[in-house]
Each structure stands twice: as structure tokens, then as C-alpha cells.
ZAVOLUM-648124 format. One record per atom (N, C-alpha, C): residue in one letter; x negated, y negated, z. Coordinates in pm, whole numbers, plus 32768, in hexadecimal, padded with zeros to 4 digits. Layout:
BEGIN
aXYZ;...
% end
This chain:
BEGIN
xCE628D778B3E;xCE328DCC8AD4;xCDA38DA58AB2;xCD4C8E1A8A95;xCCC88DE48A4A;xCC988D5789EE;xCC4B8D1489EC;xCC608D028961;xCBEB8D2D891F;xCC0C8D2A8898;xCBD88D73882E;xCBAF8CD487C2;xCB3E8CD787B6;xCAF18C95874F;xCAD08CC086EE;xCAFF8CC98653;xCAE18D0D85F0;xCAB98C978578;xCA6F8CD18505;xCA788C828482;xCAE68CBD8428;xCB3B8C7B83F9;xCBA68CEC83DF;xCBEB8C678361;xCBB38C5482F8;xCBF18BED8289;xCC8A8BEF8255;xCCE08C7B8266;xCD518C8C8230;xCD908C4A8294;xCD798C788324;xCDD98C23839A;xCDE18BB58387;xCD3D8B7D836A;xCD6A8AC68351;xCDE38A8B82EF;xCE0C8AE2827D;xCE6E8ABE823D;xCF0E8AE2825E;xCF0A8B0B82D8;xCF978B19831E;xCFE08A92834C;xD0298A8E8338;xD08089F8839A;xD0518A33840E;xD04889AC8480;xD05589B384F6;xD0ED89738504;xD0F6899F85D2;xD178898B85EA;xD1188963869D;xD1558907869D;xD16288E48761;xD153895B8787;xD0E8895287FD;xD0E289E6884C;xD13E89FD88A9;xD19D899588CB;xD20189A988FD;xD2A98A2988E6;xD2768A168848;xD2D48A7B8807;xD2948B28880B;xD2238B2887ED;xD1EE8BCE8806;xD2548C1487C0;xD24E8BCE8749;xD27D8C3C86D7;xD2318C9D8679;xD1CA8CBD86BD;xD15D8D1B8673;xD0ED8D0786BB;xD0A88D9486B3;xD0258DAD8711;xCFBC8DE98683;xCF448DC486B4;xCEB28E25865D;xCE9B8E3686B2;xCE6D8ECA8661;xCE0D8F3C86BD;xCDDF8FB58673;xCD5B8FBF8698;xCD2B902F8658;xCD4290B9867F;xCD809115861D;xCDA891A68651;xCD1D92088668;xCD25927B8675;xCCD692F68673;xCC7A9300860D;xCC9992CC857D;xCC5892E3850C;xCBDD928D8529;xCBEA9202854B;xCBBB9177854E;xCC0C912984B2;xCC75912584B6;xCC9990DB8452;xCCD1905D84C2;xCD029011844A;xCD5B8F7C84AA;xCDE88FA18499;xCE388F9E8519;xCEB28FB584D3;xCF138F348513;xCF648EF584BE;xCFC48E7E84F0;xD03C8EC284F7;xD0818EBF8575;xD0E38EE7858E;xD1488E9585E1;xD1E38EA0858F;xD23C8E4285CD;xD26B8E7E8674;xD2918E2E86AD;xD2A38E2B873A;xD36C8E2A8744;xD38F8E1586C2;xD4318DFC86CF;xD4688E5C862B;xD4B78E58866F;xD5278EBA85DA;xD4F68E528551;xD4ED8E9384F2;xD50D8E038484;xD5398E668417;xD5448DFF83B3;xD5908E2C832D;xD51E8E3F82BA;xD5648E9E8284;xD5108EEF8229;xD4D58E3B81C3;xD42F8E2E81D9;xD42B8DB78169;xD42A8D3481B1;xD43A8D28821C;xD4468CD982A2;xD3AA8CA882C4;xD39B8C2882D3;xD2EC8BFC82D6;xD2CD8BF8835E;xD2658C3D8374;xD21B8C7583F1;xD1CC8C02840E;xD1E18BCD847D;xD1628B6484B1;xD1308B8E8544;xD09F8B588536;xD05A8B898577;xD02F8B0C8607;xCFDA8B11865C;xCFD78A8E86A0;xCF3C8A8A86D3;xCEE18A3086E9;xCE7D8A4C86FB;xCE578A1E87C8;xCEBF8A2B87DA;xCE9B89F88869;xCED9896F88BA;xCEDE894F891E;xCEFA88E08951;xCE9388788946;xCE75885488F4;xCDFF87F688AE;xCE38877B888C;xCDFF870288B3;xCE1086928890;xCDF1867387E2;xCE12861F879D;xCE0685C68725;xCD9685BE8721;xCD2B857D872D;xCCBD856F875C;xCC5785F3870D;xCC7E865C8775;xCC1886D7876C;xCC81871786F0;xCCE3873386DE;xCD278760864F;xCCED870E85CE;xCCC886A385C4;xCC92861F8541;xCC2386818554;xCBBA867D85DB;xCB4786A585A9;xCB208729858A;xCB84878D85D8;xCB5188198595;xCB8588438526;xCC2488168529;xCC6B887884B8;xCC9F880A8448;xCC9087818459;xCCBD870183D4;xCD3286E883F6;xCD8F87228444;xCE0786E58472;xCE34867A84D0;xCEA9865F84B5;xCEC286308545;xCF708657853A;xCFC0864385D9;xD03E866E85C4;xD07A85D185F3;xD0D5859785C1;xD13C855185D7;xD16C8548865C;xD19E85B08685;xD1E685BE8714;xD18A8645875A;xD11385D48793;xD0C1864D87E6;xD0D785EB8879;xD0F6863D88D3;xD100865C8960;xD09E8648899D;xD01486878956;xCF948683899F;xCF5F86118962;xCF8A85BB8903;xCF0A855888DA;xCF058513893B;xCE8884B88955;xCE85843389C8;xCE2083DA897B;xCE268368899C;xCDC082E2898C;xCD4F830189C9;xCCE182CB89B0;xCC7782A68A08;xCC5182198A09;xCC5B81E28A81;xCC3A81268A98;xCB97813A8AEB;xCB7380B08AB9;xCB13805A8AFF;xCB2B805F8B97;xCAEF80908BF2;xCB0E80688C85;xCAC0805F8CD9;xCA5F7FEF8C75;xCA197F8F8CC8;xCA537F348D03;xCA937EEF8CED;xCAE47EAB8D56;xCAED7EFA8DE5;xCB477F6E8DC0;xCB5B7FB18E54;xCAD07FDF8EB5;xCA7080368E6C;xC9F380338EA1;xC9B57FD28EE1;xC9BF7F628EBC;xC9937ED38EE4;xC9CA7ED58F84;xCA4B7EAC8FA6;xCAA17EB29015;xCA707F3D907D;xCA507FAD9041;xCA38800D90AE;xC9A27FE790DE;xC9AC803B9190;xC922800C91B0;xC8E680939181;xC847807C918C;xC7FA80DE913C;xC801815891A2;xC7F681709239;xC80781E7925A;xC8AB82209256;xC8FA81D19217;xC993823E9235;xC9888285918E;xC91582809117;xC948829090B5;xC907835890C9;xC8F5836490F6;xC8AA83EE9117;xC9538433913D;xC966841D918E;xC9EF843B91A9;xCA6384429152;xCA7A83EB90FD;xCAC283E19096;xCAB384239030;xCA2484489015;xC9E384978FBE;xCA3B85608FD7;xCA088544906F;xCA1485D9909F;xCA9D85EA90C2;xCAFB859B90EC;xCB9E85BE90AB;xCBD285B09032;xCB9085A48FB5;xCBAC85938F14;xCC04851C8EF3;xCC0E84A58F80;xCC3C84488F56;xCBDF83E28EED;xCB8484198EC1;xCB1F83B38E5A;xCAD6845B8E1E;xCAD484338DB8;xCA8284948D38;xC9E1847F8D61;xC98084BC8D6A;xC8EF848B8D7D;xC8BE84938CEB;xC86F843C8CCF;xC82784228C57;xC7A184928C54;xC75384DA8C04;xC6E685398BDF;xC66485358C54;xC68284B68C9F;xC60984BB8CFA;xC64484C58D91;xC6D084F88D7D;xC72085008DF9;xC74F84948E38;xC718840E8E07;xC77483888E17;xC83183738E0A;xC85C83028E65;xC8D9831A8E26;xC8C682DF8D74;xC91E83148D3A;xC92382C48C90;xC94F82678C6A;xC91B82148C32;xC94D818A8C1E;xC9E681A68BD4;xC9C9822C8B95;xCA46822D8B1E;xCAA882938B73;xCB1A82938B86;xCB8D82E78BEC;xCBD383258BA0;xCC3383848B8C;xCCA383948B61;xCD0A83598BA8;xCD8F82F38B72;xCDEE82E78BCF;xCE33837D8C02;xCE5C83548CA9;xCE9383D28CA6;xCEDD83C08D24;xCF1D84088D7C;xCF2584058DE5;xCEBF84008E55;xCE45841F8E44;xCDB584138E99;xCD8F83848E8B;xCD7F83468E26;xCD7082AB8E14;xCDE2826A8E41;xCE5882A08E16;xCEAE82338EA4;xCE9E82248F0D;xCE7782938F5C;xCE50828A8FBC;xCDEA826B8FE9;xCD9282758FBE;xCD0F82188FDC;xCD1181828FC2;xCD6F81608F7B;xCDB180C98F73;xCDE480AB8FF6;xCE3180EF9018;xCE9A80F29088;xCE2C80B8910D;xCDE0811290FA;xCD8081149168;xCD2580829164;xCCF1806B911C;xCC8A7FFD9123;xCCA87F8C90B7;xCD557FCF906B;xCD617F119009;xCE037ED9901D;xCE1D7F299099;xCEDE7F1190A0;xCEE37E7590B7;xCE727E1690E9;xCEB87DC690FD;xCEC67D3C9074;xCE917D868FEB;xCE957D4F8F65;xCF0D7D7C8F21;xCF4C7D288F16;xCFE57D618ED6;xCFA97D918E38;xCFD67DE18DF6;xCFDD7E208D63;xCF4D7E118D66;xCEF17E748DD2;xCE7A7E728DB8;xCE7E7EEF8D14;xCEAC7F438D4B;xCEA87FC38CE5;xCEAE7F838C51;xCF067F278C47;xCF217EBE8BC5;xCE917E8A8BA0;xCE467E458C04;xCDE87DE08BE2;xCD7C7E628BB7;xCD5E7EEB8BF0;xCD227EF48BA7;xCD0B7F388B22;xCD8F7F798B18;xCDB27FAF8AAA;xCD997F3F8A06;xCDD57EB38A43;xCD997E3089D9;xCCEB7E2B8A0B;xCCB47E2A8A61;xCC1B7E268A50;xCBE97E8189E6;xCC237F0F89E0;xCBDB7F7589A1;xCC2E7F6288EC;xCCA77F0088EE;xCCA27EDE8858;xCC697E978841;xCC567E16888A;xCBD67DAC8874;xCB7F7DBC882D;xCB3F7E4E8843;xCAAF7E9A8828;xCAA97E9B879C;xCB2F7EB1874B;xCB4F7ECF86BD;xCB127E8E865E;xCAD97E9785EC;xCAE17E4C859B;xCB5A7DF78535;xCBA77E4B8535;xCC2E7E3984E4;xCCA27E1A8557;xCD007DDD8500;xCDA07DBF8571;xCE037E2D8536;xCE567E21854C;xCEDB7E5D8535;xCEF37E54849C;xCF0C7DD58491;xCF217DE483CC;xCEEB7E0E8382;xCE227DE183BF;xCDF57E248354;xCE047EBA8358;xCDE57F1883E6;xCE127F9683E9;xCE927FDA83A7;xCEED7F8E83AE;xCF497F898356;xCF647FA682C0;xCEFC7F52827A;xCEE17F2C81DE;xCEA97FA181BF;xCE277FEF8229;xCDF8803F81FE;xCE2B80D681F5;xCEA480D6823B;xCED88127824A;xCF53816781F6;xCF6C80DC81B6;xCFB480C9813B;xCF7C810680B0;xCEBE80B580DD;xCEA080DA8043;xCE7A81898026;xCE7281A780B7;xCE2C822480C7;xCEC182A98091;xCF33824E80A8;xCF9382C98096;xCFA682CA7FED;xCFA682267FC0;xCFAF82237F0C;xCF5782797EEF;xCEDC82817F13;xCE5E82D97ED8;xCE8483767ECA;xCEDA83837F73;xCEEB84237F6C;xCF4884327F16;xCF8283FA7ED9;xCFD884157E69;xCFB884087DD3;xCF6F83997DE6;xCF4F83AD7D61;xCEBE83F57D37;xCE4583E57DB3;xCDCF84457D5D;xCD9E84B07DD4;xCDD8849B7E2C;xCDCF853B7E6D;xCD7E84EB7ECC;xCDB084887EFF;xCD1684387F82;xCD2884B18015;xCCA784B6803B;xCC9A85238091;xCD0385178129;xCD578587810A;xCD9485868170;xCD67856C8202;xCCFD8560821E;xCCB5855482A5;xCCAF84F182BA;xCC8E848A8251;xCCA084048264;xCCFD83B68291;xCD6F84028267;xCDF483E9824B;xCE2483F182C8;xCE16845C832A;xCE1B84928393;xCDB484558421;xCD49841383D6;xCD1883B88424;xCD3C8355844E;xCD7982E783B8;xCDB3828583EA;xCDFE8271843D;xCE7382D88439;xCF1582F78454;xCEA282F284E8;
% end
């Protein structure tokens, strides 16, 4: 299907739902109005949700302030300098051009990866013989952190008292998480 890019402020206040469910479509009719329409029978009074795509966590925080709990599409992104290190410099052209490595803005591979099935395999290829390499560098790229676990933790704590008691910005809230 097309997609359609609109500014459209009422949609933003719809629940979303996993795009997996496709319980409602937008689309603009003949008039040019917006129209949200359910995709399944429902009951008179029944809450319509809408979905914005197969979009990771990530790009949902930054366009729309959300994030979902049980998203399918979210992924990590690690440090993989380590792995870069281990490849020789003419096979990374190659790796580049089967999407087993993300290229960075100057067409380099990127230091920063998404885990995925393409980075396993490019593990496979040039780090199989490091047991729980995928491990080591997933801890390199927490390394990077300023904060540990507890404190992320604490803040995440104080950030939900806030949303309760003075309205602390849900985005934040949604950041931490």
C-alpha cells in the first residue's frame, strides 16, 4: 500500500495497536478529509486503534513519544568495533553490499550495528572462533554508559512517582523504560 505522510494532531491521540493486528486503516476519501476506519466488526462504543507501521521503539520515542512494550520490531544497537577490528579492510565492501553491516553517512561500515540476523552472521564469518562474542559486545556498548542498572533503575522509579504525582513528561518516562 502507499504510504501517506500527513500532519494530522487528532490521529496522534488514538491508541496504537501492533501492526500485526491491522485493526484499522487511515485514509483520505474524495472530499480530502481523514477518515479512520476499522478493518474488523466491532461493537457499538468499542475503541478503535490505529498502528503506525512496523517501526522499531527507537523511531516511535522519536517521532510519535511512544514506545510499545511488546514490539516485534524493536532491536538494540551495539558497539562493533570489536568486530570491525577482526575483519580485513577489503572484505568490508562486501559486507557492506550484502547488508550484512549497516554503512555509516560516508558509506563506511558503522561502528554502531543493529543486532540482527546480518550481524550474526558477519560474526559467524570473521568472530566464530570467540565463544559469546555477540555477548562481549553487547557489554562493550554498556560499558559506554554512564549509569549501571540500579541507578537506571532509581530513575525509573523516580520518573514513574513524578508521573503520578505532577504530570512528569511522559516521554521521559518512555525514555527511560
Amino acid at each position: 500500500e502507499p504510504l501517506n505522510m500527513v500532519f494530522a494532531p487528532l490521529t496522534d491521540m488514538m491508541n496504537h495497536d501492533h501492526p500485526t493486528n491491522k485493526r484499522a486503516r487511515a485514509f483520505f476519501n474524495d472530499d480530502g478529509e481523514m477518515v479512520a476506519e476499522s478493518t474488523q466488526h466491532r461493537k457499538a462504543g468499542e475503541q478503535l486503534l490505529i498502528t503506525y507501521g512496523k517501526l522499531p521503539n527507537l523511531h516511535l520515542l522519536q517521532s510519535n513519544g511512544f514506545t510499545m512494550s511488546q514490539n516485534s520490531y524493536d532491536f538494540a544497537v551495539v558497539d562493533a568495533q570489536r568486530l570491525l577490528r577482526m575483519i580485513p579492510e577489503g572484505n568490508l565492501p562486501f559486507l557492506l553490499e550484502k547488508n550484512l553491516l549497516l554503512p555509516d553517512p560516508h558509506g563506511k561500515a558503522s561502528r554502531w550495528q543493529p543486532v540482527s540476523r546480518s550481524l550474526e552472521t558477519a560474526i559467524a564469518l570473521y568472530a566464530s572462533s570467540e565463544s559469546n562474542f555477540l555477548l562481549k559486545i553487547v557489554e562493550d556498548t554498556l560499558s559506554t554508559f554512564s549509569t549501571g542498572y540500579d541507578e537506571d533503575r532509581q530513575l525509573l522509579e523516580t520518573l514513574e512517582r513524578q508521573a503520578n504525582l505532577d504530570g512528569a513528561s511522559v516521554r521521559s518516562l518512555h525514555a527511560a523504560r
